[in-house]
N, C-alpha and C positions, 0 to 999 in steps of 0.2 A: 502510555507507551508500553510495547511488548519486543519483543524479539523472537526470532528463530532459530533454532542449532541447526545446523546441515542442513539449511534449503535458505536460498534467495526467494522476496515477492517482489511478482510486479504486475504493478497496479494500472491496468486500462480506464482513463474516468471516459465512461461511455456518454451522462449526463450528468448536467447540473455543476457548480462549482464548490470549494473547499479550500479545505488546507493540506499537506502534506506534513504530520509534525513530526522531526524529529529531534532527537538529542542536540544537534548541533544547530539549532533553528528550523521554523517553520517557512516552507516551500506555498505559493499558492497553485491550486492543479483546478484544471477547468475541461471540457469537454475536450475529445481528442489527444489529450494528456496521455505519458509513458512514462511511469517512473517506477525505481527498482528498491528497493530496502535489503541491501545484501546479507546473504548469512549472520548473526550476530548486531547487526547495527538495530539500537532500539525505535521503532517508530511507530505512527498513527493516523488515523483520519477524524478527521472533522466537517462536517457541512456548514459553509457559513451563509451558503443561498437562500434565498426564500423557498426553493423548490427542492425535488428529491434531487440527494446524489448518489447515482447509480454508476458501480465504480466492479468489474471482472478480475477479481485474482485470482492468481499464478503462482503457484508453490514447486519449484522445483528444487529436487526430484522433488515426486509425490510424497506425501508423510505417510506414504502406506510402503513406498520404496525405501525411506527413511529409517523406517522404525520397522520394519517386517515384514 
């Protein structure tokens, strides 16, 4: 598990299925999935499919807006 200071992620699972882990339990997330890890909250991904999971995130702001 990781975190972020100053930026929310959110997580498009485009393909494939998983988990969502976080500090307070783990979410399962599957294709079509929307889920967010707000500023500070510790979280992660895991693939528990046989297949790839192909998952687009979202960092806002940018860590380029963030940090400089």
């Amino acid at each position: 598990l990781h975190a972020h200071a100053g930026m929310d992620k959110v997580y498009q699972v485009v393909e494939g299925e998983g988990l969502f882990l976080l500090e307070s339990g783990d979410l399962p997330m599957k294709a079509g999935d929307l889920l967010v890890a707000p500023e500070g909250v510790p979280h992660g991904v895991r693939n528990t499919g046989t297949g790839r999971l192909l998952v687009l995130l979202i960092l806002a702001p940018s860590p380029t807006a963030a940090h400089g």
